[in-house]
FINU-311484 format. One record per residue (C-alpha): x, y, z; residue number from 0; residue in one letter. Coordinates in Angstrom, 3 decimals. Layout:
! FINU-311484
     east    north       up seq type
        X        Y        Z NUM    A
...
//
This chain:
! FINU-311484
     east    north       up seq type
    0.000    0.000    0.000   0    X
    0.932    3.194   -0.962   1    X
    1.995    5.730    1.969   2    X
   -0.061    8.109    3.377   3    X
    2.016   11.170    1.925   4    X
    3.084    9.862   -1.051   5    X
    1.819   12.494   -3.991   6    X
    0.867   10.673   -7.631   7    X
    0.212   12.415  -10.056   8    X
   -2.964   12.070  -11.899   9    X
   -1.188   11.685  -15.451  10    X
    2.269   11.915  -16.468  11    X
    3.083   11.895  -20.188  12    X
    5.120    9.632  -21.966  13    X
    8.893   10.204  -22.055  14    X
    8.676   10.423  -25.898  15    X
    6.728   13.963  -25.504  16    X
   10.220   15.523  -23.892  17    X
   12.057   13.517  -26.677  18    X
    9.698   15.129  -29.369  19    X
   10.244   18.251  -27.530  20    X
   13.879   18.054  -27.635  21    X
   14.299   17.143  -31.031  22    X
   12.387   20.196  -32.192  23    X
   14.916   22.301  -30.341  24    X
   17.834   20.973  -31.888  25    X
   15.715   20.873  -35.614  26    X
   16.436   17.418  -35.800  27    X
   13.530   15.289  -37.653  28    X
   13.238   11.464  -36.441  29    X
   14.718    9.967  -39.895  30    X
   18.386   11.755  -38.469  31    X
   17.808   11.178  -35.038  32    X
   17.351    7.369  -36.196  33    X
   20.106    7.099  -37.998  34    X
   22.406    8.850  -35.066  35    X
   20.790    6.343  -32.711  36    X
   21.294    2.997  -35.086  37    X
   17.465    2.762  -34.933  38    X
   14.807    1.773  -37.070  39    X
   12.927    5.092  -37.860  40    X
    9.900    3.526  -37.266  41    X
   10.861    2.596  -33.801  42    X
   11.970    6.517  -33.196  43    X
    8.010    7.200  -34.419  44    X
    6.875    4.698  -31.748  45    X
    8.689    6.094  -28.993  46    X
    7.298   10.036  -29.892  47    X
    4.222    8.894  -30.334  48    X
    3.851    7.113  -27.256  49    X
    3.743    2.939  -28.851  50    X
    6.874    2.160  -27.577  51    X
    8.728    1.871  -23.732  52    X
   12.573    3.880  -23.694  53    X
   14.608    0.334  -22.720  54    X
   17.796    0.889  -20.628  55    X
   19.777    0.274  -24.049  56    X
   17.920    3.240  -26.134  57    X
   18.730    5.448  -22.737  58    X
   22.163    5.273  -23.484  59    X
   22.246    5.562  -27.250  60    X
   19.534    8.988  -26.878  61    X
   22.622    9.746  -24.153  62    X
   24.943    9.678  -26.943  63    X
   23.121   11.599  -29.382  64    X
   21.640   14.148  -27.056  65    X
   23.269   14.627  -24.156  66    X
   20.896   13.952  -21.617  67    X
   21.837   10.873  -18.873  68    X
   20.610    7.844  -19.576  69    X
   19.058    7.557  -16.058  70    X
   17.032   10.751  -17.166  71    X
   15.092    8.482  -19.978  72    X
   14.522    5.502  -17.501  73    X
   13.044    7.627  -14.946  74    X
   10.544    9.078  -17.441  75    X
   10.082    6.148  -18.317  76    X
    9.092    4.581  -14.785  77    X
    7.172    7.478  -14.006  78    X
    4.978    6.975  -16.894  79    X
    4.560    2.956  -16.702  80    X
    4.003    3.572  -12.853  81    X
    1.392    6.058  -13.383  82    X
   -0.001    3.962  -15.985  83    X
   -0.073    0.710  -12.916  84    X
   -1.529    2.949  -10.867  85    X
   -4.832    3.957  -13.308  86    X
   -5.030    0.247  -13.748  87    X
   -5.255   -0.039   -9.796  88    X
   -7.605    2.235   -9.786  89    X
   -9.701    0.418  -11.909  90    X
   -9.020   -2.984   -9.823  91    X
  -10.463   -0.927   -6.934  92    X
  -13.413   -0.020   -8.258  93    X
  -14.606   -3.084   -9.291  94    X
  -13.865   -4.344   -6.583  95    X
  -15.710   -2.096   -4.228  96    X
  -18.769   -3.951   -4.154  97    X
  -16.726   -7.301   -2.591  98    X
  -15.578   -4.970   -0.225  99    X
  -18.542   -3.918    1.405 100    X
  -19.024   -7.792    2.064 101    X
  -16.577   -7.634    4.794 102    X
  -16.971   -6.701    8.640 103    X
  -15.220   -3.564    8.193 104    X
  -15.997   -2.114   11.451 105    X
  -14.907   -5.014   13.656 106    X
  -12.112   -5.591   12.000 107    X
  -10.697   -2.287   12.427 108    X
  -12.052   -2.353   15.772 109    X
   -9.797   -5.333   16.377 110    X
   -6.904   -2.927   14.470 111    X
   -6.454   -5.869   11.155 112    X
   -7.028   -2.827    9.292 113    X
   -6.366    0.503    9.463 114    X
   -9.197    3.630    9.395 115    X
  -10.355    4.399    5.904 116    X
  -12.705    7.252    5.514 117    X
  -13.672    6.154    1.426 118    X
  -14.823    2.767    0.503 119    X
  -11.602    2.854   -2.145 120    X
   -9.849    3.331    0.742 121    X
  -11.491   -0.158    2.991 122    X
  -10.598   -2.193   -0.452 123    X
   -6.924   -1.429   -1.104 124    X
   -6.859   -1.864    2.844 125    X
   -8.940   -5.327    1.982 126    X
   -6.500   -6.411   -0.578 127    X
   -3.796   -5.588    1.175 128    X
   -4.762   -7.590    4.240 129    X
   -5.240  -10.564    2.346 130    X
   -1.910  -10.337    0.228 131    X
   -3.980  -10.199   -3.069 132    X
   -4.162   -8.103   -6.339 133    X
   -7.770   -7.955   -6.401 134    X
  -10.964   -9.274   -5.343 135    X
  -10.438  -12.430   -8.104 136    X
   -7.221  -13.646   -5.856 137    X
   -9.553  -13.731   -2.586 138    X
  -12.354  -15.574   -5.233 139    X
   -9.622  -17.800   -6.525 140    X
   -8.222  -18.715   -2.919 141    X
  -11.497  -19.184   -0.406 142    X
  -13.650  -20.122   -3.027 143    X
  -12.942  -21.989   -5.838 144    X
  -10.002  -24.072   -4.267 145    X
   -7.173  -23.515   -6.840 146    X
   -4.773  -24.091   -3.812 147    X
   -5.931  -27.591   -2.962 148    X
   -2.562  -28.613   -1.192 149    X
   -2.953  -25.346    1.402 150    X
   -6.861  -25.143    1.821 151    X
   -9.394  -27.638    1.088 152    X
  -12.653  -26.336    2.180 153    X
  -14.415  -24.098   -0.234 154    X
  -16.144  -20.928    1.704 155    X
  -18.961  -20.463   -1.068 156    X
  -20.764  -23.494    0.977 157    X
  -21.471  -21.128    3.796 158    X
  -23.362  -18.522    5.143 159    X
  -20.878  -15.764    5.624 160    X
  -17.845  -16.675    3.487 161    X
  -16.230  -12.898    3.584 162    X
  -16.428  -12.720    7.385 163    X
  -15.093  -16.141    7.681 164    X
  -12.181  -15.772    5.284 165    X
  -10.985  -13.167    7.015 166    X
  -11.441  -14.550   10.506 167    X
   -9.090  -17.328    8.869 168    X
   -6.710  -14.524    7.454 169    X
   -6.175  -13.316   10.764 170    X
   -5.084  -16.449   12.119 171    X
   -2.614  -16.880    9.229 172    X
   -1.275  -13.759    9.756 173    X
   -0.616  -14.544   13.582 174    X
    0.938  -17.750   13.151 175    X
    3.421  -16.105   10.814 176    X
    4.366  -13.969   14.155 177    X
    4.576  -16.990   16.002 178    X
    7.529  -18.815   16.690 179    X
    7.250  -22.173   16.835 180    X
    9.972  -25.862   17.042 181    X
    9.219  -28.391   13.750 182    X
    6.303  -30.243   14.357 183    X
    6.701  -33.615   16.516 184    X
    3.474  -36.138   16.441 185    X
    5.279  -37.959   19.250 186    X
    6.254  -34.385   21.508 187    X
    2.446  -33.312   20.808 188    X
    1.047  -36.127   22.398 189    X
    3.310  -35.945   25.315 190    X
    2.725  -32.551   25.725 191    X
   -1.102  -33.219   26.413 192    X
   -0.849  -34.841   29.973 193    X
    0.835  -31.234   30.912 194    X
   -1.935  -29.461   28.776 195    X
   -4.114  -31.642   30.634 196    X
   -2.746  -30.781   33.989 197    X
   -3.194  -26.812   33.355 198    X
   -6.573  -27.525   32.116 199    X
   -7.042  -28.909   35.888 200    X
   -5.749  -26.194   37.300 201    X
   -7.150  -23.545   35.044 202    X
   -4.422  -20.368   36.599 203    X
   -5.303  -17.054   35.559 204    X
   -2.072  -17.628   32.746 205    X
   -3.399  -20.356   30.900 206    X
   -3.516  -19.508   27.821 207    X
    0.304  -18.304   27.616 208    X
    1.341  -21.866   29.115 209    X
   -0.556  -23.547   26.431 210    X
   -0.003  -21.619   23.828 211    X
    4.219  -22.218   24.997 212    X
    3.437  -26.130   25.367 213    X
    2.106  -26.324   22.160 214    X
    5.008  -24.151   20.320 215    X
    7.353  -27.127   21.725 216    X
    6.171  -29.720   19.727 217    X
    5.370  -27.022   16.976 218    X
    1.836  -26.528   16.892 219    X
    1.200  -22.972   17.134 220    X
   -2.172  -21.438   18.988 221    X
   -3.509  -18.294   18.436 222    X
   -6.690  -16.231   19.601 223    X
   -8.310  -14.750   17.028 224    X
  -11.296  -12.743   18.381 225    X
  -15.325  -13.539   16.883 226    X
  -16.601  -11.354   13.879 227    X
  -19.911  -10.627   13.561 228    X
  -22.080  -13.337   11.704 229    X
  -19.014  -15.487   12.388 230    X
  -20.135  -18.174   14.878 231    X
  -17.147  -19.874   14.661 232    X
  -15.525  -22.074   18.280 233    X
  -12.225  -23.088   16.793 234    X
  -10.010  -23.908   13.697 235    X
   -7.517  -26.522   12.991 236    X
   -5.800  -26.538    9.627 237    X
   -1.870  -26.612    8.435 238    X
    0.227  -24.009    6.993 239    X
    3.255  -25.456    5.379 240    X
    4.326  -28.983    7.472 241    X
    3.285  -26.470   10.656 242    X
   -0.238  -27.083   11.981 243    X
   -2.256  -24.141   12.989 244    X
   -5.047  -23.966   16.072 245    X
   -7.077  -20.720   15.673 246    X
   -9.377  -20.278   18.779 247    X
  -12.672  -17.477   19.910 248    X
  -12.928  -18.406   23.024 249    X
  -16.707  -18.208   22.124 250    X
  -18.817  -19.427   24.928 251    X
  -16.437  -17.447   27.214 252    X
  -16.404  -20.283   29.841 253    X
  -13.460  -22.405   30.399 254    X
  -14.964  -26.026   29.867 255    X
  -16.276  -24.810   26.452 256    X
  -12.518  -23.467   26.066 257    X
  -10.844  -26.914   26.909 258    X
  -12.964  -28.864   24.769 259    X
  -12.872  -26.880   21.642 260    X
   -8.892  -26.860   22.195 261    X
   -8.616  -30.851   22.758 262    X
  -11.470  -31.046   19.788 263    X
   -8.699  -29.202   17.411 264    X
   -6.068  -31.154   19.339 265    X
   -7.887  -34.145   18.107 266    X
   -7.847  -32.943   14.618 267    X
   -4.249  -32.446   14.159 268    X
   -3.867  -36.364   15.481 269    X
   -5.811  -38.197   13.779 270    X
   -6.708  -36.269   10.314 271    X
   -3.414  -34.867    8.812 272    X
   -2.580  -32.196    6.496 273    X
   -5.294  -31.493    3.915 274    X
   -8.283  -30.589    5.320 275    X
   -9.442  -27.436    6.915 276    X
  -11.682  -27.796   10.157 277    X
  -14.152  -25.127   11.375 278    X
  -15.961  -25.453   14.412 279    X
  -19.720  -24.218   14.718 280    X
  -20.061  -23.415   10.862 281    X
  -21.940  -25.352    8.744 282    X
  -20.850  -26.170    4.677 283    X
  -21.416  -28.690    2.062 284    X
  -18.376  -30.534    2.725 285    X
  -18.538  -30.893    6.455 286    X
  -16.874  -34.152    7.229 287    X
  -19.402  -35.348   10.263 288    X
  -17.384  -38.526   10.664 289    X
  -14.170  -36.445   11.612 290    X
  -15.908  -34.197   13.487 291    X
  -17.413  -37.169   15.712 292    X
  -14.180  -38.456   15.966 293    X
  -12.493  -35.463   17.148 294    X
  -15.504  -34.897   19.721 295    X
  -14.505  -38.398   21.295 296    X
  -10.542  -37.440   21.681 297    X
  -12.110  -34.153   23.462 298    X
  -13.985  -36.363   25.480 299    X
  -10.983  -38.814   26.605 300    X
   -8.669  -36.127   27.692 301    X
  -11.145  -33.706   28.984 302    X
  -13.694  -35.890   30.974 303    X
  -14.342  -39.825   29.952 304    X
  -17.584  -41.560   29.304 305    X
  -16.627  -43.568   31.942 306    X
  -15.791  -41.439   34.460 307    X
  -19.158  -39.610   33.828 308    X
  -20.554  -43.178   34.318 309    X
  -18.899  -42.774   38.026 310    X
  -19.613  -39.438   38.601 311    X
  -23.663  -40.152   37.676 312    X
  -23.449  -43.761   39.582 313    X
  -22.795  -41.574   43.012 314    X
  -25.969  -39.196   42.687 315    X
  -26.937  -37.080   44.448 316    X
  -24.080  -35.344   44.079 317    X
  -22.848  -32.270   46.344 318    X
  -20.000  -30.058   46.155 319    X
  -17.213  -31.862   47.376 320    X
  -17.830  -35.029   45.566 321    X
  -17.537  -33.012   41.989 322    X
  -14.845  -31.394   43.819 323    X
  -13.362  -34.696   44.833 324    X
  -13.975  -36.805   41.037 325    X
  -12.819  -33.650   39.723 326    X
   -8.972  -34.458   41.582 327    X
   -9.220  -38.171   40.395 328    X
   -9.787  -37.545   37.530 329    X
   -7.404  -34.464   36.849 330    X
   -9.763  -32.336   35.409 331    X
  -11.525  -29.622   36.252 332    X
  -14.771  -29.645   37.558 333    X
  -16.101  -27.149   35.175 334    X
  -15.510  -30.031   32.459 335    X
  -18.044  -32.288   35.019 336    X
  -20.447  -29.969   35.201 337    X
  -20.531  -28.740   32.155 338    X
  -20.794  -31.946   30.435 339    X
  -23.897  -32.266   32.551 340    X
  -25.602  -29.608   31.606 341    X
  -24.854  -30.056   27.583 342    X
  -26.766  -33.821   28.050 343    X
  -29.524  -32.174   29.965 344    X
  -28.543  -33.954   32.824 345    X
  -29.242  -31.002   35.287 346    X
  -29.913  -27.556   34.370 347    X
  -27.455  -24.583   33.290 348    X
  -28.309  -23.047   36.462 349    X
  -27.043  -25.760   38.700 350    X
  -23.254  -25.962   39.385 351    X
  -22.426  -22.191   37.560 352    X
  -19.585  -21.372   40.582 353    X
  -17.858  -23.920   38.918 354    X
  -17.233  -22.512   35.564 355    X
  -14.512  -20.554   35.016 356    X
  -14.972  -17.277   32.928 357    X
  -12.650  -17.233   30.221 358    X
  -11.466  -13.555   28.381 359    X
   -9.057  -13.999   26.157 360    X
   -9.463  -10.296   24.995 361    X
   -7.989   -9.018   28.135 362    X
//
């Protein structure tokens, strides 16, 4: 993107009008100047008449014959084909306006992705800058049609909101790439979950900074990427490169709703691999329900068992120091008791709420 105080001018004239120019001055007619420069005369036409680009190798001849530097001729030159790139962008933009106003704007400068733009030419080079493309037919290209099939399997145009989506998903991208992160180990992943496990249990007020540096070790990089509007979306596992990517809202706000998503995407990077692209809480054509059944059951075994809710239900009633005291058998928390509970309608969402954790990750 352009900076702020740049200054472009609105036209700037080919470099054969100041060769034209010059030539008159000196009385010389294009057949001499040709012949001086050991150029066709008809490509000494195309140049004043503005049909043919000044190449670094006429510079230096028109040097030779004229006097002026070289660099003089390149810089008209670049001038003129910039200004010409730049009427071409303009054109890009607006047709591209209309895709533009697709877009969250307003969140997603509230969340500073983009910067304040005051025109909407201004939101879409801001757009297309955000998402690294030339115009609105990249984005189409990329989170629609599928032309990258290696990088990103799932085709947006299946869903409700696929502007607000692909740019939730942009985010994420764009915070991994900040991320630092070791190669990614299947086996150091897997270890890494008892600890992950073990903070779930614990829940401290720096969670998400311990999991996020867990996860880095074995080289799976977690980021937060706040909720746009019409966005529903939990979680996100997909890969960038050989590096796999969890992208995480935080939606519910409540910390068993947190673990699970996170163990959900956990499951995803461990038993799917590389090629698909996994959104929580959306729905599309080419949902895999299998996958997402199976991931639901490695959320279940790390974050609260089948069979230890068999337990836990086999001991009703149930007060607070028995969920207190499964919860320590079971390392978990009991936020991840209760709240599986409550999802199977076991006992209502008002029962057992001083055990869920609020989760911000905003803050």
């Amino acid at each position: 993107m352009a900076k702020q105080n740049e200054y472009h001018p609105q036209t700037v004239p080919h470099p054969g009008l100041d060769l034209h120019e010059k030539l008159e001055e000196l009385g010389m007619g294009a057949l001499e100047f040709a012949i001086r420069t050991g150029k066709p005369e008809k490509t000494i036409h195309d140049v004043l008449n503005g049909r043919s680009t000044i190449t670094p190798d006429m510079a230096v001849q028109f040097e030779n014959a004229l006097g002026i530097p070289a660099h003089y001729w390149l810089q008209r030159q670049r001038s003129y084909d910039e200004s010409l790139a730049r009427k071409r962008q303009k054109e890009v933009i607006a047709d591209s306006t209309g895709w533009a106003k697709c877009f969250p704007w307003k969140a997603m400068m509230d969340h500073e992705w983009v910067p304040s733009a005051a025109s909407i030419e201004e939101k879409t080079l801001c757009l297309l800058a955000f998402f690294g493309v030339s115009n609105s037919g990249g984005w189409e290209a990329y989170y629609m049609e599928e032309k990258l099939k290696t990088a990103f399997r799932i085709s947006l145009k299946d869903t409700q909101e696929p502007h607000a989506i692909s740019a939730w998903l942009r985010k994420g991208e764009l915070q991994a790439k900040e991320q630092g992160a070791a190669a990614y180990n299947e086996r150091t992943f897997k270890e890494k979950l008892a600890d992950i496990k073990g903070i779930m249990a614990k829940h401290p007020d720096d969670f998400f900074p311990k999991l996020q540096k867990l996860c880095a070790e074995a080289g799976v990089r977690v980021v937060y990427t706040p909720q746009l509007p019409k966005a529903p979306i939990s979680g996100s596992t997909r890969w960038i490169g050989d590096s796999p990517l969890i992208q995480l809202t935080g939606r519910y706000k409540r910390n068993d709703s947190f673990w699970f998503t996170f163990f959900h995407e956990a499951g995803h990077i461990l038993l799917h691999g590389k090629k698909d692209v996994f959104l929580e809480s959306i729905e599309w054509d080419g949902r895999n329900d299998a996958k997402e059944k199976e991931a639901d059951a490695f959320a279940v075994k790390w974050t609260f068992t089948e069979a230890e809710e068999l337990e836990v239900l086999a001991a009703e009633p149930l007060d607070d120091d028995d969920i207190r005291r499964f919860a320590r058998k079971f390392n978990t928390h009991p936020a991840m008791i209760i709240g599986r509970l409550q999802h199977k309608k076991l006992i209502p969402y008002s029962v057992g709420r001083s055990y869920i954790e609020p989760v911000d990750l905003a803050v």
